[in-house]
C-alpha positions in Angstrom: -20.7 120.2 13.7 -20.8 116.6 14.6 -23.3 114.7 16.4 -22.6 111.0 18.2 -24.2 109.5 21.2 -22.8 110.2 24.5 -24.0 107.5 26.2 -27.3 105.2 26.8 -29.3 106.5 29.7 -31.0 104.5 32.4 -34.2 103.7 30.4 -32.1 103.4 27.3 -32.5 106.4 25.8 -29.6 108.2 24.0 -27.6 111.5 25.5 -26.2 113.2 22.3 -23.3 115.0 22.7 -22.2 117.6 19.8 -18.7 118.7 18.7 -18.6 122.6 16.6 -15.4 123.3 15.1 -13.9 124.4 12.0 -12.8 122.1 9.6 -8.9 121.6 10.2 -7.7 122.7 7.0 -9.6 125.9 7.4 -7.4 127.6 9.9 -4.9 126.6 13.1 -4.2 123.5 13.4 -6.9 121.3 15.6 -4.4 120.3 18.2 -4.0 124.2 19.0 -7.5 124.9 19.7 -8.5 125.6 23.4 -11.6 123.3 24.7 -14.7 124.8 25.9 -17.7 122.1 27.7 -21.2 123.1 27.5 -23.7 121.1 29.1 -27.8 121.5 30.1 -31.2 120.0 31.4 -29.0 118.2 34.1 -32.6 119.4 36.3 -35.5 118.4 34.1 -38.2 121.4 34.9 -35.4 123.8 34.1 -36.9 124.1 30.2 -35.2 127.6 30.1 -32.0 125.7 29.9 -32.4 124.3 26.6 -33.8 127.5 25.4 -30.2 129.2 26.1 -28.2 125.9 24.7 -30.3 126.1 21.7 -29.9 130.1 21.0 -25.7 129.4 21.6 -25.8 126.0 19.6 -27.5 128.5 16.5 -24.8 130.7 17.2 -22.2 129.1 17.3 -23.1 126.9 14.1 -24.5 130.5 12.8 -22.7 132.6 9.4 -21.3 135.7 11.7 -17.3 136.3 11.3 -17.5 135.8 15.8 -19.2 132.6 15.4 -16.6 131.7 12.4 -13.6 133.3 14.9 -14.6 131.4 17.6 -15.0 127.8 15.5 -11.3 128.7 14.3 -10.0 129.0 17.9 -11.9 126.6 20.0 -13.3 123.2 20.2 -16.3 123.1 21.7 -18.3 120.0 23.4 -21.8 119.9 24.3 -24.2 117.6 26.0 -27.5 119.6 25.5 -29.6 117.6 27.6 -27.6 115.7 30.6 -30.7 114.1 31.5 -32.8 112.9 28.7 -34.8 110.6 31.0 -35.8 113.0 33.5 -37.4 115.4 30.8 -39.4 112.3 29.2 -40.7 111.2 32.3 -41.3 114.7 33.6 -39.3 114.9 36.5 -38.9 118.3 37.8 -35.0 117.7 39.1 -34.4 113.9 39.3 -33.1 111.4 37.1 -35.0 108.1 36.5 -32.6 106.8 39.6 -34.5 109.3 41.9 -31.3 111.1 42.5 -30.3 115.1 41.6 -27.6 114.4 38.8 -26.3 117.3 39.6 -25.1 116.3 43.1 -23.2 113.5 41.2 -20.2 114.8 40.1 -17.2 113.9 42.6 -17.9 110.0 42.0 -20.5 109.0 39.5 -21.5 105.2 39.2 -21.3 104.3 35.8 -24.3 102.8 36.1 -26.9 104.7 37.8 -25.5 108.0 36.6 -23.9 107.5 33.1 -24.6 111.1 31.5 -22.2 112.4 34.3 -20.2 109.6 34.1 -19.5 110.1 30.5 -19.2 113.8 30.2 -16.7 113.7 33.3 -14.8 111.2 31.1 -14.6 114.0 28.0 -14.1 116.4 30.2 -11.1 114.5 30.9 -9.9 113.2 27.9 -10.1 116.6 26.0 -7.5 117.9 29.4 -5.0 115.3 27.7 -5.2 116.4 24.4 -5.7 120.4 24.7 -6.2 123.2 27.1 -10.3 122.9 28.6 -10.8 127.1 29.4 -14.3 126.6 30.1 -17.2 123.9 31.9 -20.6 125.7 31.8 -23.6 123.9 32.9 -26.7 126.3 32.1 -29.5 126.0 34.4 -32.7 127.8 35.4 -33.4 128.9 38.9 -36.5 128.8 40.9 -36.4 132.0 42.8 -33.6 134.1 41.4 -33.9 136.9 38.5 -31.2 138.2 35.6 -28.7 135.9 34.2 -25.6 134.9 36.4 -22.8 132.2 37.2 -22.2 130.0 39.8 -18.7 129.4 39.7 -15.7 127.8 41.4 -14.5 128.6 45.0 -11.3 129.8 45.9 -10.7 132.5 48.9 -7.0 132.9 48.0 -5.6 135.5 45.9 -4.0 133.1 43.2 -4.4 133.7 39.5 -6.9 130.8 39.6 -9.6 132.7 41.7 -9.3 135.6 39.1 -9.4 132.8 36.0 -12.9 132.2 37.6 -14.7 135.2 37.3 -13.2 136.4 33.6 -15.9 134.6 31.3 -18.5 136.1 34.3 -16.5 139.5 34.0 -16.6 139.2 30.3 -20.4 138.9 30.0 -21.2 141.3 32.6 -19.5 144.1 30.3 -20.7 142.8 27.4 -24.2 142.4 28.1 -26.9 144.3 29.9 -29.1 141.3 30.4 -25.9 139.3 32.7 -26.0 140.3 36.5 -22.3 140.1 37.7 -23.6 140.8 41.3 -26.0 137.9 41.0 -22.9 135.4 40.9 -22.1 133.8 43.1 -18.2 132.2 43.7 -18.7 130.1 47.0 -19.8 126.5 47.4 -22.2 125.3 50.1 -20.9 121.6 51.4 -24.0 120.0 50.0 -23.6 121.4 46.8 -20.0 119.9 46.0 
């Protein structure tokens, strides 16, 4: 595991970002390795978030041949809190800006949102130099119960809407605590 700062927030506070990966001369080479972004805490009050990034961060950095397997095959990139601000000043779903960061994502300023900024950048860089399988950005709801996905829409029958709902699919048969019912593959115009 490697740890480097992201970027400098608003108030000047860091955003750590973390890379887990097996050292190259381990196993396959590192330019064969899918990509897999995790990010949380883009919503400050949802505290359960970091909970979940911490138990997969252990995990993943954990002795257990899967966690070893997966380090082999993957490079994974993860922002564990998107908006270190927020959760210092104890904002509930803003950044220091006043905005949702979370409602950033199709064009973020560089300098009011730089979190998003940045990890849409590595998002983008890691598409040049490998295959990115997976974006999750954990979150805690307000109303809802069980553990679920939100994930991309697409009505049409193209390989892409079924790429959508494997990892969902995946943990739904894997675990009795994930709610494939609960997920939810539509997005409301003011949630883009």
């Amino acid at each position: 595991m490697t740890r480097r700062s992201l970027c400098q927030t608003l108030a000047g506070n860091n955003c750590d970002m973390l890379m887990i990966t097996s050292p190259t001369e381990e196993t396959q080479p590192f330019n064969k390795r899918k990509g897999i972004v995790l990010t949380a805490r883009v919503h400050p009050g949802e505290s359960n978030s970091s909970w979940m990034m911490k138990g997969i961060i252990d995990y993943l950095t954990g002795t257990s041949l899967d966690a070893k397997i997966l380090r082999d095959n993957f490079v994974f990139k993860i922002v564990p809190m998107l908006n270190p601000d927020g959760v210092i000043s104890g904002n509930y779903r803003c950044s220091l800006s006043g905005e949702d960061l979370n409602r950033r994502w199709i064009d973020p300023d560089v300098r009011m949102y730089p979190t998003i900024w940045h990890v849409k950048r590595v998002i983008q860089q890691l598409q040049l130099e490998r295959d990115v399988i997976l974006f999750c950005d954990l979150h805690g709801h307000s109303k809802k119960k069980n553990i679920f996905m939100y994930g991309c829409s697409d009505n049409s029958s193209t390989p892409r809407r079924i790429i959508t709902r494997i990892f969902p699919r995946i943990l739904w048969k894997t675990s009795q605590n994930f709610s494939f019912q609960d997920c939810s593959f539509a997005m409301q115009k003011s949630k883009e």
